[in-house]
C-alpha positions, 0 to 999 in steps of 0.5 A: 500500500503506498501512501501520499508522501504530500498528505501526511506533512499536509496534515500534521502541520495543519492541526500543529499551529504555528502562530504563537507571539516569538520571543527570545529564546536561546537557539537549540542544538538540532541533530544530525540527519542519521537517515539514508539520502532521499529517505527523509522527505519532511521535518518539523520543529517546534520550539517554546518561546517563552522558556517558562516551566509553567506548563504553557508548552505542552506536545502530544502525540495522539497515536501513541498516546503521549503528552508532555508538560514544560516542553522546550524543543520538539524536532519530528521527522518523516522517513521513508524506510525501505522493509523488504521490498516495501518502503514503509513511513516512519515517524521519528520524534526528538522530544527535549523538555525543560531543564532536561539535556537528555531527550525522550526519542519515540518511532512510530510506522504510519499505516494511516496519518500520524497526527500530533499537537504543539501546544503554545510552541511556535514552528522553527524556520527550519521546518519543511520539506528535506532535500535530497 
C-alpha cells in the first residue's frame, strides 16, 4: 500500500499551529540527519518561546498516546524506510523538555496519518520539506 508522501506533512502541520507571539529564546542544538539520502522527505520543529516551566508548552502525540508538560524543543521527522521490498513511513520524534539535556526519542510506522499537537510552541524556520 503506498501512501501520499504530500498528505501526511499536509496534515500534521495543519492541526500543529504555528502562530504563537516569538520571543527570545536561546537557539537549540538540532541533530544530525542519521537517515539514508532521499529517505527523509519532511521535518518539523517546534520550539517554546517563552522558556517558562509553567506548563504553557505542552506536545502530544495522539497515536501513541503521549503528552508532555514544560516542553522546550520538539524536532519530528518523516522517513521513508525501505522493509523488504516495501518502503514503509516512519515517524521519528526528538522530544527535549525543560531543564532536561537528555531527550525522550519515540518511532512510530504510519499505516494511516500520524497526527500530533504543539501546544503554545511556535514552528522553527527550519521546518519543511528535506532535500535530497
Amino acid at each position: 500500500m503506498k501512501l501520499a508522501r504530500s498528505a501526511l506533512p499536509l496534515l500534521a502541520a495543519l492541526l500543529a499551529s504555528p502562530a504563537v507571539a516569538q520571543t527570545y529564546t536561546p537557539r537549540p542544538v538540532l541533530a544530525p540527519n542519521p537517515f539514508s539520502p532521499g529517505s527523509a522527505v519532511y521535518s518539523w520543529h517546534y520550539i517554546c518561546p517563552t522558556n517558562n516551566p509553567d506548563g504553557t508548552c505542552r506536545f502530544s502525540i495522539l497515536a501513541a498516546s503521549y503528552a508532555g508538560n514544560n516542553v522546550a524543543d520538539v524536532q519530528a521527522v518523516l522517513a521513508y524506510q525501505t522493509v523488504g521490498l516495501q518502503q514503509i513511513p516512519f515517524y521519528y520524534f526528538r522530544i527535549t523538555f525543560m531543564g532536561n539535556r537528555k531527550p525522550d526519542l519515540l518511532m512510530i510506522q504510519a499505516n494511516a496519518a500520524v497526527s500530533f499537537a504543539a501546544h503554545g510552541m511556535a514552528q522553527d524556520t527550519d521546518t519543511g520539506p528535506i532535500a535530497s
